[in-house]
TORKOL-4160 file (C-alpha; in steps of 0.2 Angstrom, whole numbers, padded with zeros to 4 digits, m for minus):
384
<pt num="1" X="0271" Y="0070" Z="m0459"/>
<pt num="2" X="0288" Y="0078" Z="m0462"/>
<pt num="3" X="0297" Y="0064" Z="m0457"/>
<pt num="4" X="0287" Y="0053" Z="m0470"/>
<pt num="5" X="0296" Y="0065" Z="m0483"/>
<pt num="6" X="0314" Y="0064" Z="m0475"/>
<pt num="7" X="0313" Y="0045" Z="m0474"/>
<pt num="8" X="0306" Y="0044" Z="m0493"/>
<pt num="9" X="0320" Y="0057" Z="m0499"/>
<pt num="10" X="0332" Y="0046" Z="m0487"/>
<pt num="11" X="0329" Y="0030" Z="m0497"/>
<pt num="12" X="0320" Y="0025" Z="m0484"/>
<pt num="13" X="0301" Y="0016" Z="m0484"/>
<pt num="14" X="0292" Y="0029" Z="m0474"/>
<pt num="15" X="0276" Y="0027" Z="m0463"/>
<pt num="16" X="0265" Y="0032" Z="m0475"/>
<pt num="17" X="0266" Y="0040" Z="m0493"/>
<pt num="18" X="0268" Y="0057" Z="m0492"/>
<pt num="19" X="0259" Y="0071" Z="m0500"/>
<pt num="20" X="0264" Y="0085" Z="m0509"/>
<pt num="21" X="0254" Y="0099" Z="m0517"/>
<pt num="22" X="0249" Y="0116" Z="m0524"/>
<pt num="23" X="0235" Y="0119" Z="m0516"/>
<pt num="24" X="0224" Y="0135" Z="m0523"/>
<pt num="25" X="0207" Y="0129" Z="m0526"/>
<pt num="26" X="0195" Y="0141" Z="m0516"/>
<pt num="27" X="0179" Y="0126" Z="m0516"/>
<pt num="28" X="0190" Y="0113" Z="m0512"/>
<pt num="29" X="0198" Y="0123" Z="m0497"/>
<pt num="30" X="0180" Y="0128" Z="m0491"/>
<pt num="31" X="0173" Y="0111" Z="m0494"/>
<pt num="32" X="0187" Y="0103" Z="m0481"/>
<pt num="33" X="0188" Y="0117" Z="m0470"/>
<pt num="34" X="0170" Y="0127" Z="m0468"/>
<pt num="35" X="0182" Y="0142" Z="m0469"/>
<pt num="36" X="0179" Y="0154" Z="m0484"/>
<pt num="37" X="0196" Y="0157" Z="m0491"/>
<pt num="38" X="0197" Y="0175" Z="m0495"/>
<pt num="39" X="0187" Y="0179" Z="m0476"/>
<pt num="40" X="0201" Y="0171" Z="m0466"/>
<pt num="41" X="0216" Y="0165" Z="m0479"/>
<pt num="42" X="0229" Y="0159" Z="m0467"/>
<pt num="43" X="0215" Y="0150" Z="m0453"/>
<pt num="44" X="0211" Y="0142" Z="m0473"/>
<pt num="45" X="0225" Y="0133" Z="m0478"/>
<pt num="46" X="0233" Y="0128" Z="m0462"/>
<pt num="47" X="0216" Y="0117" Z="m0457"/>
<pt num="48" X="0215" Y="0112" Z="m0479"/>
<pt num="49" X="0232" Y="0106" Z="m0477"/>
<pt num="50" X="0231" Y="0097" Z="m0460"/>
<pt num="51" X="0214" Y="0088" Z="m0467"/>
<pt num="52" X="0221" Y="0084" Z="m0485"/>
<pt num="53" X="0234" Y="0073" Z="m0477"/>
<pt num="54" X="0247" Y="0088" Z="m0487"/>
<pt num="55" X="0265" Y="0084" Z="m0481"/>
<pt num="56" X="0274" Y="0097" Z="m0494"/>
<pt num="57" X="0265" Y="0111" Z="m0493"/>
<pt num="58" X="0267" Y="0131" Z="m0497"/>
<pt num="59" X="0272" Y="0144" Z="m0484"/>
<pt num="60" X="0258" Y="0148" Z="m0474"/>
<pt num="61" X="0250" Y="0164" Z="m0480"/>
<pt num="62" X="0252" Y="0180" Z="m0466"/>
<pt num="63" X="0237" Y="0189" Z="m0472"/>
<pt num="64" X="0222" Y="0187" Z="m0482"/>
<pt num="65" X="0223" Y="0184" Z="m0500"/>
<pt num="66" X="0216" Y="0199" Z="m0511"/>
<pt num="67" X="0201" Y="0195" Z="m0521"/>
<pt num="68" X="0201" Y="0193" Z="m0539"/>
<pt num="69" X="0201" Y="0210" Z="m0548"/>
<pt num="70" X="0191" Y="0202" Z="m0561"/>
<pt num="71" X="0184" Y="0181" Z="m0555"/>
<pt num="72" X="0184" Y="0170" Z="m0567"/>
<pt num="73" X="0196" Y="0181" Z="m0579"/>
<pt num="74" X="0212" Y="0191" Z="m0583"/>
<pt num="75" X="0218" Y="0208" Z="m0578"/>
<pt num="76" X="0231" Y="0218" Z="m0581"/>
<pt num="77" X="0244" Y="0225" Z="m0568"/>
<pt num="78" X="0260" Y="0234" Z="m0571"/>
<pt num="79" X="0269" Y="0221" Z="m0582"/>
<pt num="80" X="0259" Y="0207" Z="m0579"/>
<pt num="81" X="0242" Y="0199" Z="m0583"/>
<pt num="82" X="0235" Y="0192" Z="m0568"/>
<pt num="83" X="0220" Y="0176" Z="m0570"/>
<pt num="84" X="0209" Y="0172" Z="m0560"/>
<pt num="85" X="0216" Y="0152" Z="m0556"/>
<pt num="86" X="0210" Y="0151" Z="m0537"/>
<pt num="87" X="0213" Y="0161" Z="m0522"/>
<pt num="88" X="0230" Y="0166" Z="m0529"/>
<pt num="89" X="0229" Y="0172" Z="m0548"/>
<pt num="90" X="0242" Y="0166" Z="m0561"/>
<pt num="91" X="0252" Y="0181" Z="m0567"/>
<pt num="92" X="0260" Y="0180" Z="m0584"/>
<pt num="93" X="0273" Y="0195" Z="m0591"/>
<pt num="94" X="0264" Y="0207" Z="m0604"/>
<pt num="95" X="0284" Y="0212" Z="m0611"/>
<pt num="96" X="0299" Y="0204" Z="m0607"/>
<pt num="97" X="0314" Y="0218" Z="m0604"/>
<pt num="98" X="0302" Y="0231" Z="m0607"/>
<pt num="99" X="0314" Y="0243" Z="m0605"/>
<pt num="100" X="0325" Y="0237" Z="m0618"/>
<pt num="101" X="0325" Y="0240" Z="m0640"/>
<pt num="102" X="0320" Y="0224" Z="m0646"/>
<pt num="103" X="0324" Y="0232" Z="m0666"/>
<pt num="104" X="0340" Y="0220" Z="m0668"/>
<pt num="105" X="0339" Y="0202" Z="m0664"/>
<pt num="106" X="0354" Y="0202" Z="m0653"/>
<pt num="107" X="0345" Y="0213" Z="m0641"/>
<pt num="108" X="0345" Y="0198" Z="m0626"/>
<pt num="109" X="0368" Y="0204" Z="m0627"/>
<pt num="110" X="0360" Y="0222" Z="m0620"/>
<pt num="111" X="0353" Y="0214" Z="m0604"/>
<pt num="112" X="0364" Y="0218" Z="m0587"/>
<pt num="113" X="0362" Y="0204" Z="m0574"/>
<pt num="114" X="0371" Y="0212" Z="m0562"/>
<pt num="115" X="0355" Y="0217" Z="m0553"/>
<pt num="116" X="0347" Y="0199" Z="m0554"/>
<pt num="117" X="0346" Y="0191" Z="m0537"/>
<pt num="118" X="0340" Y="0196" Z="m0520"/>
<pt num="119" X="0333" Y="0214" Z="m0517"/>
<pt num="120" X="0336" Y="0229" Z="m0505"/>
<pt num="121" X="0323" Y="0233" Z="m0493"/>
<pt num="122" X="0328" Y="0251" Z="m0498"/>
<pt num="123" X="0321" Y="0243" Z="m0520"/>
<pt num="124" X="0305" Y="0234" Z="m0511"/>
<pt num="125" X="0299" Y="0251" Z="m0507"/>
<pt num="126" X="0300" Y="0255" Z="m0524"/>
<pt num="127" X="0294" Y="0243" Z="m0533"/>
<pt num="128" X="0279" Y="0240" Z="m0542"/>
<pt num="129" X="0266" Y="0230" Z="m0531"/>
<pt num="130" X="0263" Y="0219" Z="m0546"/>
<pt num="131" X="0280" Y="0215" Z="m0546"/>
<pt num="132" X="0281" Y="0209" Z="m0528"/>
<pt num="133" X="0265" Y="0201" Z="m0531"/>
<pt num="134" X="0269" Y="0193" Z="m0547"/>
<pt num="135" X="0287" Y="0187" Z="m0539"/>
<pt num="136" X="0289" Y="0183" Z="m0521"/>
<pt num="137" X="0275" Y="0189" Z="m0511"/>
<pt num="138" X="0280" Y="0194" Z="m0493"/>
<pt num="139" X="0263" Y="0188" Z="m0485"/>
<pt num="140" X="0263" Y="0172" Z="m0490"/>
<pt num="141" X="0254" Y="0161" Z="m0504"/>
<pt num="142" X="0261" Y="0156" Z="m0519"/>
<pt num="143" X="0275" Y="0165" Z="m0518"/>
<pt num="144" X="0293" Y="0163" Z="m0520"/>
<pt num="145" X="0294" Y="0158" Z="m0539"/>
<pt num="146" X="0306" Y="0175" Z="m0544"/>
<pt num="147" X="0320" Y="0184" Z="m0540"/>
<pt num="148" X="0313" Y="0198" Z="m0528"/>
<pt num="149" X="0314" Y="0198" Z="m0510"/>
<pt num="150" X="0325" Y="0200" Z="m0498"/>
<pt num="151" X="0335" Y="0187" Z="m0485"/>
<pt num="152" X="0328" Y="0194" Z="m0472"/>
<pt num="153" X="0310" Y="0190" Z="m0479"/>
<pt num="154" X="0315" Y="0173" Z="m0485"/>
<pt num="155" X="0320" Y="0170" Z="m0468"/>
<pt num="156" X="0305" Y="0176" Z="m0460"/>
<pt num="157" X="0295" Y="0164" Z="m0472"/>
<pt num="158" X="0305" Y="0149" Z="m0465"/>
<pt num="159" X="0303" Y="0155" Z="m0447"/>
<pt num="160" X="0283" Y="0158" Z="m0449"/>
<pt num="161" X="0280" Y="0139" Z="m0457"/>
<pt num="162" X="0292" Y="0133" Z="m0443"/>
<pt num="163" X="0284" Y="0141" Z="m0429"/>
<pt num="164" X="0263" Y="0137" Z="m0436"/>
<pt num="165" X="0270" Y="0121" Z="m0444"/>
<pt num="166" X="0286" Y="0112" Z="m0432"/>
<pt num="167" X="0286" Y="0090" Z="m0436"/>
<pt num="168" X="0270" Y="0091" Z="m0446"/>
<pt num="169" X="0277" Y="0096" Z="m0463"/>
<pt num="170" X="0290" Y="0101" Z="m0477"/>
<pt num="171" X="0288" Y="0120" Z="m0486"/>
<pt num="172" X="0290" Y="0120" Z="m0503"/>
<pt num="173" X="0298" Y="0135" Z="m0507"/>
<pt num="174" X="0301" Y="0136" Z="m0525"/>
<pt num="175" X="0317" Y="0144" Z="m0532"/>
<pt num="176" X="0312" Y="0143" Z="m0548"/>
<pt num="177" X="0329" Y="0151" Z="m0559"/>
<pt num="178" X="0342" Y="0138" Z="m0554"/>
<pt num="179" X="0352" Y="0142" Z="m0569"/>
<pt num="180" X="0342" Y="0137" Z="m0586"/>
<pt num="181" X="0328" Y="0147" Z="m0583"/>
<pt num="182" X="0337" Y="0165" Z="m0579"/>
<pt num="183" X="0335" Y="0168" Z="m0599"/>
<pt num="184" X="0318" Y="0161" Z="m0600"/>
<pt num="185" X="0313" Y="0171" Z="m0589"/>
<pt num="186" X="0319" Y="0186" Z="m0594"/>
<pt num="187" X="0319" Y="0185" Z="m0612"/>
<pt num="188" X="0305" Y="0173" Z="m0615"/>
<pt num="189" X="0311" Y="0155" Z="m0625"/>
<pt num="190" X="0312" Y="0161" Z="m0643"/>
<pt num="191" X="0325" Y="0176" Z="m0640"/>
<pt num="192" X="0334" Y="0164" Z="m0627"/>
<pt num="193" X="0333" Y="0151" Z="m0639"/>
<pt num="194" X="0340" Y="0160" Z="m0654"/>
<pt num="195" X="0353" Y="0170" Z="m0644"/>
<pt num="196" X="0362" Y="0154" Z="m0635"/>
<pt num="197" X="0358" Y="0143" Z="m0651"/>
<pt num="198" X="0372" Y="0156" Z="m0662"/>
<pt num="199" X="0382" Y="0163" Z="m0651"/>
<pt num="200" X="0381" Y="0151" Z="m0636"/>
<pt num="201" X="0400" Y="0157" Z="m0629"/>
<pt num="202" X="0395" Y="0173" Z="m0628"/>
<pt num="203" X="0379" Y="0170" Z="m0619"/>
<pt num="204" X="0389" Y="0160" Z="m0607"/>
<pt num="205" X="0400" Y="0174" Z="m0601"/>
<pt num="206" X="0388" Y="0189" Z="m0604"/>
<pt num="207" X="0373" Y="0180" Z="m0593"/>
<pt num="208" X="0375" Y="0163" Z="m0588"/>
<pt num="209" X="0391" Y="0166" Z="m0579"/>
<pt num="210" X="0384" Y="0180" Z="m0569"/>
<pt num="211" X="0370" Y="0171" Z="m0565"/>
<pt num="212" X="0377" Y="0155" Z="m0560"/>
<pt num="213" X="0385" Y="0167" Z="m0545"/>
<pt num="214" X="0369" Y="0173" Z="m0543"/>
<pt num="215" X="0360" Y="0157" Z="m0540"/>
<pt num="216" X="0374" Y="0151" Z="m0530"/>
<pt num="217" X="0373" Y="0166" Z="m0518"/>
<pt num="218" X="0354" Y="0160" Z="m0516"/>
<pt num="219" X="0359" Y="0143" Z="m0512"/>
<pt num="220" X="0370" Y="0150" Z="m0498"/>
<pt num="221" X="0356" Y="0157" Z="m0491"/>
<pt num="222" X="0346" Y="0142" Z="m0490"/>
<pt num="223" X="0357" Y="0131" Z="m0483"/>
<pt num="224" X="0357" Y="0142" Z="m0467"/>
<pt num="225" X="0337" Y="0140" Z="m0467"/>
<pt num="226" X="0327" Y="0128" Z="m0454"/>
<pt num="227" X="0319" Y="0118" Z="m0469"/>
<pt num="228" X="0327" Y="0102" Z="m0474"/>
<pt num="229" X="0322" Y="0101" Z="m0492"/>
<pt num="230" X="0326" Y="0114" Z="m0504"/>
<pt num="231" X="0318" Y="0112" Z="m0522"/>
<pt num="232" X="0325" Y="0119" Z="m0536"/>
<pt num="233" X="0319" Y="0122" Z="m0553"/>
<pt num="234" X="0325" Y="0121" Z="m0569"/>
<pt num="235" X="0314" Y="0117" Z="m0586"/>
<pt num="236" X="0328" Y="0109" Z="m0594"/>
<pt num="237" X="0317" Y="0105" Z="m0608"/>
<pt num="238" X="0299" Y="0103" Z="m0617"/>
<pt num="239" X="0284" Y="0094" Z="m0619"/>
<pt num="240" X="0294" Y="0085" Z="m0634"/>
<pt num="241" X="0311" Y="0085" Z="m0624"/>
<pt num="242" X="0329" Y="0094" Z="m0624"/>
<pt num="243" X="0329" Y="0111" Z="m0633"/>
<pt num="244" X="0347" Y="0109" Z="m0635"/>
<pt num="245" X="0359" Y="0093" Z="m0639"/>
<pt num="246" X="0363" Y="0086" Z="m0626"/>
<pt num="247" X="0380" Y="0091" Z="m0628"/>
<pt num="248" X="0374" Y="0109" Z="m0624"/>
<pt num="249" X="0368" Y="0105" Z="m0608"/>
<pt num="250" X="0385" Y="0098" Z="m0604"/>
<pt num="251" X="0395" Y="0110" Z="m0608"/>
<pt num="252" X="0384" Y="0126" Z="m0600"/>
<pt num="253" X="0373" Y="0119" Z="m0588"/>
<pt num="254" X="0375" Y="0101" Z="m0579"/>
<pt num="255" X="0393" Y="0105" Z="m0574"/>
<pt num="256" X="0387" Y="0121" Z="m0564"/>
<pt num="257" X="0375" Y="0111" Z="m0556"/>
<pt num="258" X="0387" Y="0105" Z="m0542"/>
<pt num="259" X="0394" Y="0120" Z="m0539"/>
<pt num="260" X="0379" Y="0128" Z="m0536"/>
<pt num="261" X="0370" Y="0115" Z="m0524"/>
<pt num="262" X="0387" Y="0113" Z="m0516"/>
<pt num="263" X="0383" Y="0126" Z="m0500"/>
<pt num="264" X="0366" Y="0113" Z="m0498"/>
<pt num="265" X="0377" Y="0098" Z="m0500"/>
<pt num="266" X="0388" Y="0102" Z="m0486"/>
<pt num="267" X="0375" Y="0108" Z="m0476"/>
<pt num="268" X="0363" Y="0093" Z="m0475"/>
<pt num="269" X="0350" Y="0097" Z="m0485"/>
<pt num="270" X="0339" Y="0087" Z="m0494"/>
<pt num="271" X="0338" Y="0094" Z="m0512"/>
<pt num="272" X="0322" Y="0092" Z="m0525"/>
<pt num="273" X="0325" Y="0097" Z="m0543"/>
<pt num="274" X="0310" Y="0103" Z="m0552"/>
<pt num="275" X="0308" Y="0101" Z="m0570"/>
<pt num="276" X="0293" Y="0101" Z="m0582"/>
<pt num="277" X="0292" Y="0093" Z="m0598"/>
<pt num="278" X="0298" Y="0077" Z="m0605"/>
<pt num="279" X="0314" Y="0072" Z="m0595"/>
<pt num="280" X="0317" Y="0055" Z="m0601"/>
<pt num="281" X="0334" Y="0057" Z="m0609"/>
<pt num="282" X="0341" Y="0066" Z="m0593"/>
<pt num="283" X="0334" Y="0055" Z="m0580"/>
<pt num="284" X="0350" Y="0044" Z="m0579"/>
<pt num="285" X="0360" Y="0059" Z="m0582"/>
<pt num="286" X="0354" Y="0069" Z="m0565"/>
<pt num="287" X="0355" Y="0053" Z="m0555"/>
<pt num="288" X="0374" Y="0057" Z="m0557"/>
<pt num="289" X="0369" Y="0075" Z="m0547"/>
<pt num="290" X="0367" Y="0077" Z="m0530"/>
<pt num="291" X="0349" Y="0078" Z="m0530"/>
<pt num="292" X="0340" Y="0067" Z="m0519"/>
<pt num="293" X="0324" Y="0069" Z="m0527"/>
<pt num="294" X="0316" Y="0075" Z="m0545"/>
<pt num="295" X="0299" Y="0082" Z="m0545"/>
<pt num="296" X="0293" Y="0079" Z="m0561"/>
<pt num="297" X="0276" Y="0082" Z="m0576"/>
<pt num="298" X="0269" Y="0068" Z="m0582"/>
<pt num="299" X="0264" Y="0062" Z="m0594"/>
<pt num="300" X="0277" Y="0072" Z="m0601"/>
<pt num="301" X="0291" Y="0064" Z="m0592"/>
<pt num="302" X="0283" Y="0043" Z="m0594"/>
<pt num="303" X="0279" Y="0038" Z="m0577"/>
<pt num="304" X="0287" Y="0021" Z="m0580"/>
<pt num="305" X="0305" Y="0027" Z="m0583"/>
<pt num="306" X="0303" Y="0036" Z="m0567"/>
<pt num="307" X="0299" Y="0020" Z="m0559"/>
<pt num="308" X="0314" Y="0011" Z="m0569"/>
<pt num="309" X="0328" Y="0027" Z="m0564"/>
<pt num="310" X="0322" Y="0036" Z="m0548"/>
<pt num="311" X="0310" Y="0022" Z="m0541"/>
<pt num="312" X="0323" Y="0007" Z="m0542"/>
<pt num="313" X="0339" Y="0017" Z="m0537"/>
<pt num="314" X="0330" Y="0021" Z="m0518"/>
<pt num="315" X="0329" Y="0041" Z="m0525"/>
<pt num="316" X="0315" Y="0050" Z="m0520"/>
<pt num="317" X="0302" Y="0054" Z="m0536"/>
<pt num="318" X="0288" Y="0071" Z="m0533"/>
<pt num="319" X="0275" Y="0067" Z="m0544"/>
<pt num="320" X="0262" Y="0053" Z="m0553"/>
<pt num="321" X="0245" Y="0062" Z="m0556"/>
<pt num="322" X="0242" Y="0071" Z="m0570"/>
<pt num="323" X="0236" Y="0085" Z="m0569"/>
<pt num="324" X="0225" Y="0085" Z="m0585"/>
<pt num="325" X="0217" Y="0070" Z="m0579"/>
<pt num="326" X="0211" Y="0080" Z="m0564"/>
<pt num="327" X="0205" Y="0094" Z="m0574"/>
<pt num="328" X="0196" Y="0084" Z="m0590"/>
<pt num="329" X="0191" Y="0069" Z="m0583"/>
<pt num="330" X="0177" Y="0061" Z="m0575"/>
<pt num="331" X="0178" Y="0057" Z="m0556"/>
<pt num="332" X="0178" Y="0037" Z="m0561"/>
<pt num="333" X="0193" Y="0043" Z="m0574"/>
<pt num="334" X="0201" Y="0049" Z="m0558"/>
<pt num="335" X="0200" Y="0036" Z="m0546"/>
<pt num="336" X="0205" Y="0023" Z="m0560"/>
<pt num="337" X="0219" Y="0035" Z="m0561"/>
<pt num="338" X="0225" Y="0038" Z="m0543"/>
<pt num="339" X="0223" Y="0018" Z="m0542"/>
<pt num="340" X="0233" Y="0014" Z="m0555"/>
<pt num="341" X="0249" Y="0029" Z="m0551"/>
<pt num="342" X="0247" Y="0020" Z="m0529"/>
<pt num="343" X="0248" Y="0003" Z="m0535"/>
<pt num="344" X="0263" Y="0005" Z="m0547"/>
<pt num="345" X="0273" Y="0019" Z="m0536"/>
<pt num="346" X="0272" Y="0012" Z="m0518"/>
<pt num="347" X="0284" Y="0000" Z="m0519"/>
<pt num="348" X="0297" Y="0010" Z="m0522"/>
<pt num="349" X="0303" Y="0019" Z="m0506"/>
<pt num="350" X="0305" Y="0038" Z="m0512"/>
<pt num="351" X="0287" Y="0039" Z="m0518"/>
<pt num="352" X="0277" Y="0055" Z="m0513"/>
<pt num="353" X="0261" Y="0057" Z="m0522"/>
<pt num="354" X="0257" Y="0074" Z="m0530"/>
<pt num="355" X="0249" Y="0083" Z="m0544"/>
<pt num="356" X="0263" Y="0094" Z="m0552"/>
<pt num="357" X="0252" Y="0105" Z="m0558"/>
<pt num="358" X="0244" Y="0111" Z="m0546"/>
<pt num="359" X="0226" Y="0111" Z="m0538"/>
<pt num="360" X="0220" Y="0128" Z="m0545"/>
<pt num="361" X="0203" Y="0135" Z="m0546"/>
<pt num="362" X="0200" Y="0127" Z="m0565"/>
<pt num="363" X="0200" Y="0107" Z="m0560"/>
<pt num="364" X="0183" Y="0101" Z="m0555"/>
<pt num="365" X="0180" Y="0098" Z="m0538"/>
<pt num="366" X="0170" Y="0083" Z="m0538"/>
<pt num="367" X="0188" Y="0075" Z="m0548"/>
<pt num="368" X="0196" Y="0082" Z="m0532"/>
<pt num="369" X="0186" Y="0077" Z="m0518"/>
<pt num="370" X="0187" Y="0058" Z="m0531"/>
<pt num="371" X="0205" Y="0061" Z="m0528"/>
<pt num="372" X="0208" Y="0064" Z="m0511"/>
<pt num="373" X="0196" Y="0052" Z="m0507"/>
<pt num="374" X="0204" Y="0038" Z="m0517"/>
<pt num="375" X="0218" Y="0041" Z="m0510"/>
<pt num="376" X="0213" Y="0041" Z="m0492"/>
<pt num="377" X="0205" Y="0023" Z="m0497"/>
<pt num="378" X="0222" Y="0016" Z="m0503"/>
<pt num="379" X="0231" Y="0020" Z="m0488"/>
<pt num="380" X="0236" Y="0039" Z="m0491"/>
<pt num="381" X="0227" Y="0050" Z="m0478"/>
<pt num="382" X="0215" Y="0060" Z="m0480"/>
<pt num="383" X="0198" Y="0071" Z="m0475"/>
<pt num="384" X="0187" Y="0075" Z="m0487"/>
């Protein structure tokens, strides 16, 4: 129930754990449902999401998803090579800045930012469908995890998922270039990497700079939003930790973090910072953030110092399962597994169970229906 998340991202020990995932898994939704997920997409997930016991969830698709171009494998559209994950496919960019010379290797100076941020409905209508596909998808789905759209879509996203959805549940609506990830996005990690790593003052006022009032004009927007919890993402670092001494990140990131979740902080919302690889020498360092919550990949980030930072201080922690347990595993690794993450996250108030990942096409679905049912047997509801 949403109130479950609000009490657990409140410090507070809720009703019962809360849920929160990525759901795209075609067999699994059909399997809970009886609904074929392409046949009627929206009828789909809302049942899959009320039987999976899913507190967090993604906005409601408005329309049925398209089918795979190519099941089972990878297409190309536009700029992006789409696969085949689940009943949303996973797009990937083909060329960052395609429309830039990449012969001198300070070609990431050349960018212009200024037209990063929220889009015109006048530039929708222009756009690529790949691109809106790829970035922010209007109907619903797995969208929200670039930088098209407008605000008046973003808001109709929020209204639709209040209106079908009201006290059941949370949206997770990912805005996914908080500050860090505006260059990897756009540049992909190596040119970021190299460009802020030798000249990291001018990458500051060139593109973070501009971005940072980007992101912050995003934040605006969604403190005037219905939802209560806004997550955020930025993957501060890798599978082996930072990218950058620390002493980076505090000079050109963690100082702009309050400025730009400031419009949320005053406006009551509960915020959810998302980041994917190993975390542990930052942990303590965002508790210091007004974040309420992290939502996290393990085992890239040890479970156990989550428990030890997040768990103990009454903060709400997203995460626990892992994902490549799910997806190589046997069902009894699985339920030894979701055994084990119950039994050592529950005390702690701000707990809500999830598979960061994602639940995409690839994971078997006897491991799932092993997980959901494990889960429902420890407390944790849910229908399989």
């Amino acid at each position: 129930m949403k109130q479950d998340v609000i009490d657990a991202l409140t410090g507070k020990t809720p009703s019962n754990v809360p849920s929160k995932e990525t759901l795209n898994h075609p067999a699994l939704i059909k399997h809970v449902t009886g609904i074929h997920p392409f046949e009627d997409t929206p009828a789909a997930f809302q049942l899959a999401y009320q039987r999976l016991g899913i507190d967090i969830h993604m906005p409601l698709p408005a329309a049925n998803a398209a089918r795979p171009q190519l099941p089972g494998g990878a297409w190309q559209q536009g700029n992006y090579r789409f696969s085949d994950m689940g009943v949303y496919p996973s797009p990937s960019t083909v060329e960052y800045c395609p429309h830039l010379e990449k012969n001198d290797p300070n070609w990431v100076f050349n960018y212009d930012p200024s037209g990063d941020g929220f889009a015109r409905d006048a530039e929708l209508a222009n756009l690529d469908p790949a691109d809106l596909q790829a970035s922010f998808r209007p109907q619903g789905g797995l969208q929200g995890e670039g930088r098209l759209g407008t605000t008046d879509q973003l808001r109709q996203i929020d209204q639709r998922f209040t209106d079908h959805v009201g006290p059941h549940a949370v949206m997770y609506h990912l805005y996914y270039t908080t500050l860090f990830m505006w260059p990897v996005m756009k540049f992909g990690w190596e040119p970021f990497l190299m460009a802020a790593a030798l000249e990291p003052e001018r990458f500051d006022k060139q593109l973070w700079q501009p971005w940072t009032r980007i992101s912050r004009q995003y934040f605006e927007i969604a403190a005037q939003l219905q939802q209560p919890v806004i997550f955020c993402h930025d993957d501060l670092t890798i599978s082996t930790g930072p990218v950058f001494a620390p002493d980076f990140y505090e000079r050109y990131i963690f100082p702009r973090y309050e400025f730009l979740f400031e419009p949320l902080v005053q406006a009551g919302k509960k915020i959810v910072f998302v980041c994917d690889g190993n975390m542990d020498v930052f942990l303590d360092r965002l508790l210091q953030l007004p974040i309420d919550a992290i939502m996290f990949e393990n085992p890239a980030t040890p479970f156990e110092r989550v428990l030890e930072t997040y768990g103990r201080a009454g903060k709400g922690f997203i995460g626990g399962i892992a994902t490549a347990i799910l997806t190589q595993g046997t069902p009894d690794d699985v339920r030894q597994h979701t055994r084990a993450v119950i039994e050592q996250a529950r005390q702690y108030p701000g707990f809500i169970i999830s598979s960061c990942g994602g639940l995409h096409g690839n994971i078997p679905l006897d491991n799932l229906l092993a997980y959901f049912q494990t889960r429902n047997d420890m407390g944790i509801p849910a229908q399989c």
